[in-house]
C-alpha positions as CSV (number, residue, x, y, z in Angstrom):
1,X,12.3,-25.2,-31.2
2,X,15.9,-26.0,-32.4
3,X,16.2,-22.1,-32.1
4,X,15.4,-22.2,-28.5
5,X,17.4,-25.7,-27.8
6,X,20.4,-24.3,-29.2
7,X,19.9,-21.4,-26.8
8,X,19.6,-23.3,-23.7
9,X,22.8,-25.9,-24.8
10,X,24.8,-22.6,-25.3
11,X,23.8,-20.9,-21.8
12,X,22.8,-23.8,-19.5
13,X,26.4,-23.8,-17.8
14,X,26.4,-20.5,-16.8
15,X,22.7,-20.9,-15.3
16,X,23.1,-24.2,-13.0
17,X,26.5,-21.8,-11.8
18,X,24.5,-19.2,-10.7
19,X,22.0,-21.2,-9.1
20,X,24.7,-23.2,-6.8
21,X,26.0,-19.6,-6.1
22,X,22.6,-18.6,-5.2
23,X,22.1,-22.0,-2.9
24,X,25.3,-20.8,-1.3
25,X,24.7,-16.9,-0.6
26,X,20.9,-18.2,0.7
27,X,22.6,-20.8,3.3
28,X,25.7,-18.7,4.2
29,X,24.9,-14.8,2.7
30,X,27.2,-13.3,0.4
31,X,30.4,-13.7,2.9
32,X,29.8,-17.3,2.0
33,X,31.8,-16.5,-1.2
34,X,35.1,-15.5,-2.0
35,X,36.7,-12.9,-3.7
36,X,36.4,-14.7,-7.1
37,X,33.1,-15.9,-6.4
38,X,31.5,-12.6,-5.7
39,X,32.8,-11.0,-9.1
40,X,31.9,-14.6,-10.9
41,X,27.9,-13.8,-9.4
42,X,28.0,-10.3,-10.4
43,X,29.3,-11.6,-14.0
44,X,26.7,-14.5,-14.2
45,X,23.9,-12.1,-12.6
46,X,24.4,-9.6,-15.5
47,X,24.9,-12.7,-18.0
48,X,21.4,-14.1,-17.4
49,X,19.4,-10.7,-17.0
50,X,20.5,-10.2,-20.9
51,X,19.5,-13.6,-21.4
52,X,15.9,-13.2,-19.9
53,X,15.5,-10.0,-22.2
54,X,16.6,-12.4,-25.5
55,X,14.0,-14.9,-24.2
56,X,11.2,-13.0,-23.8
57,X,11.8,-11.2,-27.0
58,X,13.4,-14.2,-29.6
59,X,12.6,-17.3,-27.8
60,X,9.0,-16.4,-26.2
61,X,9.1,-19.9,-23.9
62,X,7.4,-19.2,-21.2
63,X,8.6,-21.9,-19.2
64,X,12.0,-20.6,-20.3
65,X,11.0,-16.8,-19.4
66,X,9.7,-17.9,-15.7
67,X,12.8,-19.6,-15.1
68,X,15.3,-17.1,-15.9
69,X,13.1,-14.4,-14.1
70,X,12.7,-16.4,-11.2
71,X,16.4,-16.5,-11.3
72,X,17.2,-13.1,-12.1
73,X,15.1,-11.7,-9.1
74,X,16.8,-14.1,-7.0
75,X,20.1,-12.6,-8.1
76,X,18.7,-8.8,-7.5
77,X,17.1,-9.6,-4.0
78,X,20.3,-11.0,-3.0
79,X,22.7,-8.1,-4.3
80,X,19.3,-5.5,-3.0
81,X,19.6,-7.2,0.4
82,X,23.6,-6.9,0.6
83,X,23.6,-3.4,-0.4
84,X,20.8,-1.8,2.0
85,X,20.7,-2.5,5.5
86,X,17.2,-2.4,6.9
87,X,17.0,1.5,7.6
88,X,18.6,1.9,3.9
89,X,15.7,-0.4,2.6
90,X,12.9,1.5,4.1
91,X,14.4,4.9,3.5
92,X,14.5,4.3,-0.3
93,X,10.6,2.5,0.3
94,X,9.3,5.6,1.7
95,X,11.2,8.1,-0.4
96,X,10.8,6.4,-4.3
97,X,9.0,3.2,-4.0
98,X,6.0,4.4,-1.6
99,X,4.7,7.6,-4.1
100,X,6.2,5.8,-7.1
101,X,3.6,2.6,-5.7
102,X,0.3,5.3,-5.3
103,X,0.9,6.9,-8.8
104,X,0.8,3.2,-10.1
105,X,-2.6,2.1,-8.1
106,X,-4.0,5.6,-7.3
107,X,-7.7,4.8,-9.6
108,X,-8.0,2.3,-6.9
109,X,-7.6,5.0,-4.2
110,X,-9.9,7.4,-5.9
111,X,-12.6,4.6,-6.4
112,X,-11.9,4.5,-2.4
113,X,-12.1,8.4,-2.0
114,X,-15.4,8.4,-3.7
115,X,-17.1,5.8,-1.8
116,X,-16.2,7.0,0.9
117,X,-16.8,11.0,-0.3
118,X,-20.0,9.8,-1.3
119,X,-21.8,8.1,1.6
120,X,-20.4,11.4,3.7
121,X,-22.1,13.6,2.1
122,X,-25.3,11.9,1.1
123,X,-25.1,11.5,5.1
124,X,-24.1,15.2,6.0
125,X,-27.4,16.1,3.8
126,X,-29.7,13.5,4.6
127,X,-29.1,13.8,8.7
128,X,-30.2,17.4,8.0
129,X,-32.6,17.0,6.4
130,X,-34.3,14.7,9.0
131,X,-32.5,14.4,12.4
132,X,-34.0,10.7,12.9
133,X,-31.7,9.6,10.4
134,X,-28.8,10.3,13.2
135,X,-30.2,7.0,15.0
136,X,-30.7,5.3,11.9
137,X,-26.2,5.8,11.3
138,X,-25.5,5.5,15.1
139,X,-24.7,9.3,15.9
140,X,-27.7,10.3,17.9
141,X,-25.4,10.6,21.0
142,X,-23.4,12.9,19.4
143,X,-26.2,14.9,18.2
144,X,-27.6,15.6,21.7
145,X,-24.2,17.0,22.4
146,X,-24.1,18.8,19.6
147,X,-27.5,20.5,20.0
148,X,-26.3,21.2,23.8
149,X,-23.4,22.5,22.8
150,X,-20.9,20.7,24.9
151,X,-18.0,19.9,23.0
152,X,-16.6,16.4,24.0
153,X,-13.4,16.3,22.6
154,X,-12.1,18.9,25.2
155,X,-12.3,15.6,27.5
156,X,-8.9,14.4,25.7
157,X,-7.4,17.5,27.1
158,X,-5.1,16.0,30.4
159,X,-5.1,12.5,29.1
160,X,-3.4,13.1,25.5
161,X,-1.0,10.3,25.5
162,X,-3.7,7.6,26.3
163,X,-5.9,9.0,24.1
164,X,-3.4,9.5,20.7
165,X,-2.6,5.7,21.2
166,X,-6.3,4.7,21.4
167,X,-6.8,7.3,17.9
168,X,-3.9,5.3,16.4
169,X,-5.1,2.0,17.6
170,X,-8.4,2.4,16.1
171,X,-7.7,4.3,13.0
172,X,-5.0,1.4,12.1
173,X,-7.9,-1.0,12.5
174,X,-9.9,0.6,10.3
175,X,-7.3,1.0,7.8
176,X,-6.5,-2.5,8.0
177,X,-10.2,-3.8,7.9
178,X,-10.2,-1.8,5.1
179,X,-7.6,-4.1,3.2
180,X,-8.0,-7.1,4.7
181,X,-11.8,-7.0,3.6
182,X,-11.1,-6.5,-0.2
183,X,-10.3,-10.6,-0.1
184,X,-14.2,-10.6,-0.9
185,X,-13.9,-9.2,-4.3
186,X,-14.1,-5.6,-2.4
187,X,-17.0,-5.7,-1.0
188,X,-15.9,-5.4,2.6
189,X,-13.9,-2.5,1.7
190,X,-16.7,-0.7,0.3
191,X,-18.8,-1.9,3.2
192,X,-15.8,-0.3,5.6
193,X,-16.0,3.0,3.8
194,X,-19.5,3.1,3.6
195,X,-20.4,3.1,7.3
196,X,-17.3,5.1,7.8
197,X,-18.4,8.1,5.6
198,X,-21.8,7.9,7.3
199,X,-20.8,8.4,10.4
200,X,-18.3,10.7,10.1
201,X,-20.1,12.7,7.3
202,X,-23.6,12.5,9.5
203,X,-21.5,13.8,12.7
204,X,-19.9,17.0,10.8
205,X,-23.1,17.6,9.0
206,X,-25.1,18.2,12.1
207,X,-22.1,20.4,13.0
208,X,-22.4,22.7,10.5
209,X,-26.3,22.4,10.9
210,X,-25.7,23.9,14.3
211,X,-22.8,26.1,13.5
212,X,-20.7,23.9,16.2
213,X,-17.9,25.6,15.4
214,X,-15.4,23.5,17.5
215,X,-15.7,20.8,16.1
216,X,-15.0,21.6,13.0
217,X,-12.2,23.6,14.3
218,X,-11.1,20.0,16.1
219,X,-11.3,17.6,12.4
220,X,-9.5,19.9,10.5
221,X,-6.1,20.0,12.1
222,X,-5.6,16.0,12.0
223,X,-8.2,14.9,9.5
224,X,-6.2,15.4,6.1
225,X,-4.2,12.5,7.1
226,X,-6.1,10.6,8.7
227,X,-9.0,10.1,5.8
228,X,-6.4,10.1,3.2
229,X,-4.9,6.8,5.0
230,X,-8.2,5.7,5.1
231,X,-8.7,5.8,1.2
232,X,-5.5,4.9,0.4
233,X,-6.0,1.6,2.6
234,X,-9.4,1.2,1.0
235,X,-7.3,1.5,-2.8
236,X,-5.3,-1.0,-1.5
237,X,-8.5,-3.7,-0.6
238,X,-9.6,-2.5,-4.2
239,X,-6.7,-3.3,-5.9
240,X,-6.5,-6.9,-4.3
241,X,-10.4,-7.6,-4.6
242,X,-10.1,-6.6,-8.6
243,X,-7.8,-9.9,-9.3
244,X,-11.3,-11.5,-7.8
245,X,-13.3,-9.3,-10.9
246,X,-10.8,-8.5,-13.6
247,X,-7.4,-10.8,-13.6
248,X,-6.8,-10.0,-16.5
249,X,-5.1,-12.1,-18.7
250,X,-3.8,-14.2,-15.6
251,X,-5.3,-17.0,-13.2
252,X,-7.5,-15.2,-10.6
253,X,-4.7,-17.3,-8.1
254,X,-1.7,-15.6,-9.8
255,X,-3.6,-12.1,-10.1
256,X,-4.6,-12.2,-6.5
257,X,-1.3,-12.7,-5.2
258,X,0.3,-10.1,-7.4
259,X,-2.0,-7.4,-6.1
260,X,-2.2,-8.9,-2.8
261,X,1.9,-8.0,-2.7
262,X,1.4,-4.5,-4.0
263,X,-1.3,-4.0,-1.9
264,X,0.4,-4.8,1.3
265,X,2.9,-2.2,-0.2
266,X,-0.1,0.0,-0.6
267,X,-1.0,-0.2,3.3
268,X,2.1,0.3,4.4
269,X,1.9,3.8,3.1
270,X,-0.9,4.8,5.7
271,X,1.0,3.9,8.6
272,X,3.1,6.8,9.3
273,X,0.3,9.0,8.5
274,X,-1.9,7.2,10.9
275,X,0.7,7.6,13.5
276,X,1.2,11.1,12.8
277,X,-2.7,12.1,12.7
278,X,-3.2,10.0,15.6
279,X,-0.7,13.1,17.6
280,X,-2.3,15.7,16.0
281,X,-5.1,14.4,17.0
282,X,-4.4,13.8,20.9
283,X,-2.3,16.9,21.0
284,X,-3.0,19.6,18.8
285,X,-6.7,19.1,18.0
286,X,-7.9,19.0,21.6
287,X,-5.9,22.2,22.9
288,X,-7.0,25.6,23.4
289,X,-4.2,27.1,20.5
290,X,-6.2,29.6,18.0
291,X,-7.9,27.8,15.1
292,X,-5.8,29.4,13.3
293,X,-2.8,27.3,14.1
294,X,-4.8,24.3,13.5
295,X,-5.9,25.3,9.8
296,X,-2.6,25.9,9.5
297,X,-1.5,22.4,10.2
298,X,-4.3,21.3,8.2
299,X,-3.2,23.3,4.8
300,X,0.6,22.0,5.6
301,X,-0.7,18.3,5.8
302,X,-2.7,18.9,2.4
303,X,1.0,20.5,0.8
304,X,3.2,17.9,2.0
305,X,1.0,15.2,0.3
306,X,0.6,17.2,-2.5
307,X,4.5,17.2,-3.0
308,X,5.2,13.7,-1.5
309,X,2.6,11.9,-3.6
310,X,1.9,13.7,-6.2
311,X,5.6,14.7,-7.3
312,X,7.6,12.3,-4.9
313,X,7.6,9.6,-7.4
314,X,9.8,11.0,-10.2
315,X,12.6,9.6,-9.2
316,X,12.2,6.4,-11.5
317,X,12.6,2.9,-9.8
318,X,13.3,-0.1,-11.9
319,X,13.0,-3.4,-10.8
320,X,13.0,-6.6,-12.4
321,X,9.5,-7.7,-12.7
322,X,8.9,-10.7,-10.7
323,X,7.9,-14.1,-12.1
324,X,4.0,-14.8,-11.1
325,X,4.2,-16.3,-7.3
326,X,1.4,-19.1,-7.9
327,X,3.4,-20.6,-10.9
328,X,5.9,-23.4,-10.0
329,X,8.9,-22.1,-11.3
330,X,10.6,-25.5,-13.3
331,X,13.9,-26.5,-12.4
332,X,16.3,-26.2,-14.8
333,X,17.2,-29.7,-15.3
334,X,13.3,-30.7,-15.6
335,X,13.4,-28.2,-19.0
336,X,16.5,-29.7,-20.4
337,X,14.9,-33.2,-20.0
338,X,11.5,-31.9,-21.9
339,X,14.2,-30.7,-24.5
340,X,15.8,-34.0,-25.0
């Protein structure tokens, strides 16, 4: 303890400074400061982020620890904020932190992917097998029009606009049931992907069972993104219902707003693909073009997630990690008080 005393006595000065500097850029941003002030916080900033690594590898206080983290990521979100405009911020999301985020958490998407893989094709199989099983799921009105042969998606055709905002309104709330679900230790996710994967795998299974070509020909062009935002959404409810099952060595509180954070993260990755399936899918889908051009669309959808989420991430991004949110992070002159 004298180790970690004598530590603190040394540093403590340049601490408090950097928190008054912080108390200044959060009331009057970083044009609060002057000249000297701005290179005195990039001095300090540097200061204390070698004094978090000597604390958590000599000191091991992890009162001490949460403190100077707390205060280094202070420090970095206000230098982060100062150098990235809003555009800048959610270029470098999309670009490094967005694939760099599914590599981290992609188990939790694959869990998703096979739930939802799973009910589709026990579906596709099962409906058949035995057509009653279509009312059973809900999809007994599209198997009449299926066995009639009247394709109902050609209806979209004169009305895209209305129709790709109603695809993205109701894919997005999917995608966010999806998430907002896993709160229940995942269960609601599953439960999401479940009944999606039988409907959708009972629809296309009576399609091939019928050789209803266009509609098969209408999925493909728009559906690679679409169902990959829907299990990446359902990875993200995964990942925040596991702090419910596994927190690891955390408090299920801490754990669950951890994930919750990076799972939010997670989600935000399916919107742009949602918005982009949902014009495929009121444009390009519905129109009289050769299938060709739509499997081709299709196969380029598949490559640029290939490349975007499987390779995007190499780029590496290092941030400092950030102190668990549920702790209360001590004041600094509360830990000089337990000292004394």
């Amino acid at each position: 303890m004298a180790c970690k005393h004598d530590f603190i006595e040394r540093r403590k000065t340049h601490w408090q400074r950097l928190e008054a500097l912080l108390t200044t850029i959060g009331q009057r941003g970083l044009r609060g400061l002057s000249r000297a002030e701005v290179r005195e916080f990039g001095r300090l900033y540097q200061r204390t982020a070698v004094d978090l690594a000597i604390a958590r590898h000599d000191v091991r206080d992890t009162q001490l620890v949460n403190y100077l983290n707390h205060l280094v990521v202070r420090a970095h979100g206000a230098v982060y904020r100062t150098k990235s405009g809003g555009w800048r911020q959610l270029w470098h999301f999309y670009r490094y932190d967005a694939p760099a985020l599914f590599r981290m958490h992609c188990r939790y998407v694959w869990a998703a992917c096979a739930v939802f893989v799973g009910f589709a094709l026990f579906s596709g199989f099962f409906v058949c097998y035995d057509e009653a099983f279509a009312v059973v799921i809900g999809v007994s009105d599209a198997l009449e029009q299926i066995k009639h042969g009247r394709n109902w998606t050609e209806r979209i055709n004169g009305e895209n606009q209305l129709a790709a905002s109603l695809i993205m309104t109701n894919n997005l709330r999917v995608a966010v049931f999806a998430f907002g679900l896993g709160i229940f230790a995942g269960l609601g996710t599953f439960y999401i992907l479940a009944v999606n994967g039988l409907h959708i795998g009972g629809v296309l299974g009576l399609a091939m069972k019928y050789d209803f070509t266009p509609l098969l020909v209408f999925v493909c062009a728009h559906s690679i993104f679409e169902l990959t935002a829907i299990c990446i959404a359902g990875g993200a409810g995964f990942l925040m219902g596991s702090a419910l099952i596994a927190p690891g060595n955390q408090t299920r509180g801490a754990a669950l707003v951890e994930r919750s954070l990076a799972a939010i993260k997670l989600l935000a990755i399916c919107l742009p693909l949602l918005v982009v399936a949902g014009v495929i899918e009121g444009f390009l889908s519905p129109s009289n073009v050769p299938a060709v051009f739509k499997v081709s669309a299709a196969l380029l959808c598949a490559a640029f997630l290939v490349v975007y989420l499987g390779v995007g991430a190499l780029a590496p991004v290092v941030q400092p990690a950030a102190a668990p949110p549920c702790r209360r992070v001590p004041h600094l002159r509360m830990m000089f008080r337990t000292e004394d």
